[in-house]
C-alpha positions, 0 to 999 in steps of 0.5 A: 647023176640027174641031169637038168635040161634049162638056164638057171634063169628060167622061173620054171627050171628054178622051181625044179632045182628048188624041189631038188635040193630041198629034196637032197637031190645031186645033179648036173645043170646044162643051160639050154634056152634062150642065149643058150639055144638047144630047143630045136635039136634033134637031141633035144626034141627026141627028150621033149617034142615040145621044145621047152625047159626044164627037162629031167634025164634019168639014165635013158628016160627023160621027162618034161613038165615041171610040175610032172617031174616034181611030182615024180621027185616027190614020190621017190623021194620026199617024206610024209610031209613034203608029198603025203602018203595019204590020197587025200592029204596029197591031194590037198597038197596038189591042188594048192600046187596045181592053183599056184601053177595055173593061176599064180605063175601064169598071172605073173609071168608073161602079164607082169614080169615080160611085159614090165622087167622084160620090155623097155621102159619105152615099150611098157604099157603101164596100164596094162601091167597095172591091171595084170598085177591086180589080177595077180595080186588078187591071186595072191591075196587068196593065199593069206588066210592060210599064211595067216594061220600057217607057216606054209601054204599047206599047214605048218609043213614045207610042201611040194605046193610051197615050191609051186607058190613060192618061186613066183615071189622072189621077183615079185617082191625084188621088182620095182612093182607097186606091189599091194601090202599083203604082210602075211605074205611077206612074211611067208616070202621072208621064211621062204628066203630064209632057206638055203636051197631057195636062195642057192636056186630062185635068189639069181640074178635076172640081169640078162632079162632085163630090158629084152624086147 
């Protein structure tokens, strides 16, 4: 049995379920993070020195990263379209996940999500959300010419680079945003909220974030 180290409400932890089960993956959930605490244990540093979620236990080895992870997931256990074989179609793959990681999530959120569904409404620097969100959006935006041409980020197959995209949008799109009308990309979230896997693991509740600092 996988064991996954993360509270279900961390986008990080989500991306990492999400892959799994659209992998076909058991495993066992412990929430750790947050409320739940755990991170500065001598249990916990001894699995990631780093002190954050997710963390994968494979029998005695663990692994932290959740990029690293899905990428091992992937190579064990995807086929030729989610991970391809091939060097350079994986590469193509990766480096659409690796953008989605970097430039999507991180613009989104610390920038948009914690600063705005996070603070309350008195501490909002509504300025300041506005122009992250440009800035997100502006990421986003580089992403509709492929969804025009395609039912996914890579092409017509679901991939690992969906995953790293994908997961961001559900609190994109379910939050009280001024969001740019972008509607190849609401139909790609569409698609996206169609699958069970993404509903059962990034769909959740994030009540408890709500209102926080």
């Amino acid at each position: 049995m996988l064991t996954v180290y993360g509270r279900a409400t961390s986008s990080n932890v989500q991306a990492l379920l999400w892959g799994m089960e659209e992998l076909g993956l058991a495993y066992e959930r412990l929430d750790y993070g947050e409320v739940h605490g755990g991170l500065d244990t001598p249990e916990f540093r001894a699995m990631n020195p780093h002190g954050r979620i997710p963390v994968l236990k494979l029998g005695e080895t663990a692994l932290f990263e959740t990029a690293a992870i899905l990428r091992y997931l992937a190579g064990e256990h995807g086929d030729d379209a989610f991970w391809p074989r091939d060097p350079l179609r994986r590469a193509q793959v990766d480096m659409w996940a690796e953008w989605a990681k970097h430039d999507v999530a991180r613009n989104f959120t610390g920038p948009v999500f914690w600063r705005h569904t996070r603070t309350t409404p008195a501490r909002r620097d509504t300025a300041t959300i506005r122009t992250n969100l440009d800035r997100f959006e502006a990421e986003l935006a580089k992403a509709v010419p492929r969804l025009l041409a395609h039912d996914y980020l890579c092409g017509d197959d679901f991939t690992l680079a969906d995953i790293q995209f994908g997961h961001v949008l559900f609190r994109y799109f379910d939050t009280d945003l001024d969001r740019r009308e972008m509607p190849a990309l609401a139909a790609y979230y569409a698609r996206l909220c169609d699958r069970p896997a993404y509903a059962r693991t990034v769909m959740v509740s994030y009540d408890s974030l709500r209102n926080t600092f």
